[in-house]
C-alpha positions as CSV (number, residue, x, y, z in Angstrom):
1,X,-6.3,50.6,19.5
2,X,-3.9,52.3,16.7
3,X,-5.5,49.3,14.2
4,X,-8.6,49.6,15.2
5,X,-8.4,53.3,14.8
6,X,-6.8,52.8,11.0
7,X,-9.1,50.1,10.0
8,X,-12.4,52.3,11.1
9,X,-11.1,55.9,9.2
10,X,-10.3,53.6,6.1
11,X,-13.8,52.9,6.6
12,X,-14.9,56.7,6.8
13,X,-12.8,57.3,4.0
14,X,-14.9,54.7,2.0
15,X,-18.0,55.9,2.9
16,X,-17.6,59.5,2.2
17,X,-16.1,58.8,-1.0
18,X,-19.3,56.2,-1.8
19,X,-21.1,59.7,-0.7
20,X,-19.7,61.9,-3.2
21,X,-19.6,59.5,-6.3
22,X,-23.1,58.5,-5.5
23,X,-25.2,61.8,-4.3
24,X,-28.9,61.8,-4.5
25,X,-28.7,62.8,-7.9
26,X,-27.2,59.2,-9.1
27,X,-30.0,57.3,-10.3
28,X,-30.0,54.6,-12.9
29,X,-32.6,56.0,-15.5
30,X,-34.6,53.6,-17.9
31,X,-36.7,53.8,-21.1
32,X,-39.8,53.0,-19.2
33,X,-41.6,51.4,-16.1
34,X,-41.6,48.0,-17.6
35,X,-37.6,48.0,-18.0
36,X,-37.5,48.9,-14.2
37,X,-39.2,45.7,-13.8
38,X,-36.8,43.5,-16.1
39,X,-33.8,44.5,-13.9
40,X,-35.5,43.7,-10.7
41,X,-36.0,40.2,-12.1
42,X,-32.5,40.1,-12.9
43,X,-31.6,40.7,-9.8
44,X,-34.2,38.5,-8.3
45,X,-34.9,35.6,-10.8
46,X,-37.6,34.8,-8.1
47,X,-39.5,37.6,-8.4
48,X,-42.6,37.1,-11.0
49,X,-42.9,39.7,-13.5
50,X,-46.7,40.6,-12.0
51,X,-45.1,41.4,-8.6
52,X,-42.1,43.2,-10.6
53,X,-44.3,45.1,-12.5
54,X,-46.4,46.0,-9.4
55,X,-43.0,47.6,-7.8
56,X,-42.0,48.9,-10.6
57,X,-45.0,50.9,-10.8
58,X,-45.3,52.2,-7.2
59,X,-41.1,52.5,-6.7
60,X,-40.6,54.5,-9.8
61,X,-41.4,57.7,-11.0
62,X,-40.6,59.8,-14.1
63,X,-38.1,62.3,-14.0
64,X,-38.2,65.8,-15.9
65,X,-36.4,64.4,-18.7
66,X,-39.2,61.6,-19.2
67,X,-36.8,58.5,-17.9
68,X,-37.8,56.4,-15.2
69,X,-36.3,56.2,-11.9
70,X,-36.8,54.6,-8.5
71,X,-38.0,57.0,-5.7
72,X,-35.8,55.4,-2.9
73,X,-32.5,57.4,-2.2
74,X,-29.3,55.7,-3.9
75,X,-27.5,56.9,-0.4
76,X,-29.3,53.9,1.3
77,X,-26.6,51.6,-0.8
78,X,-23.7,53.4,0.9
79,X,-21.6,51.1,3.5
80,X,-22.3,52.9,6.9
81,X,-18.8,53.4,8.4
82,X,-19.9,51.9,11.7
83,X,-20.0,48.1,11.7
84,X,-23.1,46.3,14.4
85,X,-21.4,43.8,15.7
86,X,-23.1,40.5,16.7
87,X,-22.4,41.3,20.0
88,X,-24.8,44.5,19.7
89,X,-27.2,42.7,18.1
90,X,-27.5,40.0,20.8
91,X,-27.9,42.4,23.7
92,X,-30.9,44.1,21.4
93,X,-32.0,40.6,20.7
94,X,-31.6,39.8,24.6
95,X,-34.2,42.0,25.8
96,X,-36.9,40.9,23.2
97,X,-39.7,39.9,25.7
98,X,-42.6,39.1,23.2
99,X,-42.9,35.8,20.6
100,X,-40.8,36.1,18.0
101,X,-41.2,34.4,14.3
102,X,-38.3,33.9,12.9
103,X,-38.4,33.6,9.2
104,X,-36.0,32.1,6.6
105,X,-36.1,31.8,2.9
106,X,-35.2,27.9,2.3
107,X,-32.7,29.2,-0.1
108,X,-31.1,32.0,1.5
109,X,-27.7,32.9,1.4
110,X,-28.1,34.1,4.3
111,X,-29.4,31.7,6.9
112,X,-26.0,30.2,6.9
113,X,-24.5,33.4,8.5
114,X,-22.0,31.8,11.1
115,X,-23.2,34.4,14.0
116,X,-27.1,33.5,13.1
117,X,-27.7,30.8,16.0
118,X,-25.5,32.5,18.4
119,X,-28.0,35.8,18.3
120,X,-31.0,34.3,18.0
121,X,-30.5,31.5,20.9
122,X,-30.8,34.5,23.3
123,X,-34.2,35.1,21.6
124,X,-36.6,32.9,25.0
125,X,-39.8,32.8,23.0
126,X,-39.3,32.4,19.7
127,X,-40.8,30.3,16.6
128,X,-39.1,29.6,13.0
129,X,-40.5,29.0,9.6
130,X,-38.6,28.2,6.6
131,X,-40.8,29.6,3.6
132,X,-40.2,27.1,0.4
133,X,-39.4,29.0,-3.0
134,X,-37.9,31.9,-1.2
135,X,-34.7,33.7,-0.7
136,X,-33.3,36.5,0.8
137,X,-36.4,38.7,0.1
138,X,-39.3,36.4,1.3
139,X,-42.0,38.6,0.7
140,X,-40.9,39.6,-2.6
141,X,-40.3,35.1,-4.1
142,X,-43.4,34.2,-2.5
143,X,-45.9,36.2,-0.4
144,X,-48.7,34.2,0.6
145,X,-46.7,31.5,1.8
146,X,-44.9,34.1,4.1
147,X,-48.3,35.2,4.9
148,X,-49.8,31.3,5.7
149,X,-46.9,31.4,8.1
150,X,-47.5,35.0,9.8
151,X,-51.2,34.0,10.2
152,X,-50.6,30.9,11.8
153,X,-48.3,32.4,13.8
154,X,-50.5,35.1,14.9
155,X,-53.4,32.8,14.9
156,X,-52.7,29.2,16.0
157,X,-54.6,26.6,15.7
158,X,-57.2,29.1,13.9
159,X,-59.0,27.5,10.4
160,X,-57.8,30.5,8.1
């Protein structure tokens, strides 16, 4: 227990400090909407500039000084000091009684998470779809072809 215990208040002791360096006051300002954009393609080269542009536009607001900034709180980027452990997530998984779709980007880093097939094979009913010119962020690389697969999965054997 005396590890555990050490390795879990260094973890504490990481988040607090990612707490106070961070605030809510800690956004990353830019010259405009469209430069809000930019870096979201940057950081998703999938992305296409219309759909960065669209976030951009409903994710950011202008701030008193006239910079732009994103509404969402730069707390949610904090490491929570409490790990869920596979093990949790397979009992929540476990009790899942309705059709599931599970859905994977074809190039996503992380459908090769070595825990992945261990959770979901305690899924009973469940249905995949591997969504071509995606990653990660499937809805953001390519939404109608993660919406072809919701509506068939929603609606089988339906003419859509």
């Amino acid at each position: 227990m005396g590890m555990n215990f050490r390795r879990r208040s260094g973890a504490y002791g990481k988040w607090i400090t990612e707490l106070h360096d961070r605030g809510r006051n800690h956004f990353r300002q830019y010259s405009s909407a469209e430069a809000g954009a930019k870096q979201l393609q940057q950081t998703n080269p999938r992305l296409s500039s219309e759909l960065a542009m669209a976030l951009a536009r409903s994710g950011m607001k202008q701030n008193a000084k006239g910079k732009w900034i994103w509404k969402f709180d730069p707390l949610h980027r904090t490491v929570s000091p409490q790990p869920f452990y596979s093990a949790q997530a397979t009992e929540f998984f476990r009790r899942i009684e309705c059709p599931v779709l599970v859905v994977d980007g074809k190039h996503s880093h992380h459908s090769q998470r070595p825990d992945k097939q261990q959770r979901l094979a305690v899924v009973r009913d469940k249905y995949f779809a591997e969504i071509d010119h995606a990653g990660h962020m499937v809805h953001l690389d390519n939404p109608a072809g993660l919406a072809d697969e919701v509506l068939q999965f929603l609606y089988p054997g339906r003419l859509l």
